[in-house]
C-alpha positions as CSV (number, residue, x, y, z in Angstrom):
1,X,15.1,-74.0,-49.7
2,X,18.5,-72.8,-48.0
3,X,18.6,-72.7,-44.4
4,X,19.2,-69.4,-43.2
5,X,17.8,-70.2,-39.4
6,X,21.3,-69.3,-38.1
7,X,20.7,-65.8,-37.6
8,X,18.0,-66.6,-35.2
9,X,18.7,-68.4,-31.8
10,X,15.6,-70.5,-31.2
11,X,13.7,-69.7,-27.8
12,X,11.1,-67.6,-26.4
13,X,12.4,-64.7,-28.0
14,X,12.2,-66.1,-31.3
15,X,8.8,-68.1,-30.8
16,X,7.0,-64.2,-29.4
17,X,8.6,-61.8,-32.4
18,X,7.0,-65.0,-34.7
19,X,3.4,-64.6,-32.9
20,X,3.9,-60.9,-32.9
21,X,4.7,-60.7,-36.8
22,X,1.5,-63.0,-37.5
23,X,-0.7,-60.6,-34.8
24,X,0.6,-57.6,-37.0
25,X,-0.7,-59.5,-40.2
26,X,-4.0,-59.7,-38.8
27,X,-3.1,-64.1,-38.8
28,X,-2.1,-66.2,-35.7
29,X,0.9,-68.2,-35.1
30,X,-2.0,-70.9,-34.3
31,X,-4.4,-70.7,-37.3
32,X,-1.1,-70.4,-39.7
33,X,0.1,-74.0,-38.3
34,X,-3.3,-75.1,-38.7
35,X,-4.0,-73.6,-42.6
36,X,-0.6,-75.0,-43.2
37,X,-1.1,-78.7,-41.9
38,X,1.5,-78.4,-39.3
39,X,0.4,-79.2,-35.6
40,X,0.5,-76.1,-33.2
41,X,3.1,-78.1,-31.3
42,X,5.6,-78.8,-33.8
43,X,5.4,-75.0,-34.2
44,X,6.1,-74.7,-31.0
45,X,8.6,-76.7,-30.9
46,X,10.5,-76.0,-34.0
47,X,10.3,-71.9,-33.0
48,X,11.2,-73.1,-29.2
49,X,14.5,-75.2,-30.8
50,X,13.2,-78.2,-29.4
51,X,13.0,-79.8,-33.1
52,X,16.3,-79.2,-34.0
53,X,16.5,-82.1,-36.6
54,X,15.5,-81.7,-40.8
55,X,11.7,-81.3,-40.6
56,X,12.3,-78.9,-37.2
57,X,14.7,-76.6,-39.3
58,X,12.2,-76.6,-42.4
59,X,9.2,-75.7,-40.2
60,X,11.0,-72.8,-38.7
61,X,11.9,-71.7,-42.0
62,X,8.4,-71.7,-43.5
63,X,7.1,-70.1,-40.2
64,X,9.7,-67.1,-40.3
65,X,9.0,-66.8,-44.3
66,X,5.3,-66.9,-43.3
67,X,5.6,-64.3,-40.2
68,X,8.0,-62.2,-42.9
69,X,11.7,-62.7,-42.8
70,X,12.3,-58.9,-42.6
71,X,10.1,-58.0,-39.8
72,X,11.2,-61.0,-37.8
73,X,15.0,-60.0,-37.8
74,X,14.5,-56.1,-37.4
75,X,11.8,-56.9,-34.0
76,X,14.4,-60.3,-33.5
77,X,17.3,-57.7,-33.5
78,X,15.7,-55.0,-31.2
79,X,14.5,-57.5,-28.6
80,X,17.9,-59.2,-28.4
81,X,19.5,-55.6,-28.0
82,X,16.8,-54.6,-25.4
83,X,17.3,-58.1,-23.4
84,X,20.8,-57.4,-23.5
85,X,20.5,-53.9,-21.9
86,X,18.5,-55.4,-19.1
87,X,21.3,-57.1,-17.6
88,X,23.4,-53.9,-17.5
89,X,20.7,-52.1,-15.5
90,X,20.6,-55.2,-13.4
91,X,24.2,-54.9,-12.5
């Protein structure tokens, strides 16, 4: 697998377009962790860029492939354009 997690900056941004993509799907971020023998923490963690380290990267990879890499960067995209807005109306 090639990393491609450098489009996305790990955060809360990140970690709510992921449980938003699996809410869409009719899944949860949760019960995907837990079909897929990963611990809802190290989710967490990896999606929140607190497991920054070789298994952290390859969880966040097979969580955005899971959520679907598409929909992930277009809601990623429009959320990180809307956050940036917000700070020119709060100017």
């Amino acid at each position: 697998m090639t990393p491609r997690t450098e489009e996305f900056q790990p955060g809360a941004i990140l970690h709510e377009v992921i449980v938003g993509a699996f809410r869409a799907r009719g899944l949860t971020f949760e019960g995907w962790c837990k079909q897929n023998g990963m611990t809802t923490a190290n989710g967490r963690n990896a999606t929140f860029g607190q497991s920054r380290g070789k298994i952290g990267k390859a969880n966040l990879e097979r969580i955005i492939d899971a959520a679907g890499r598409e929909f992930v960067a277009e809601a990623y995209r429009r959320r990180l354009a809307d956050h940036y807005q917000s700070f020119g109306r709060a100017s």
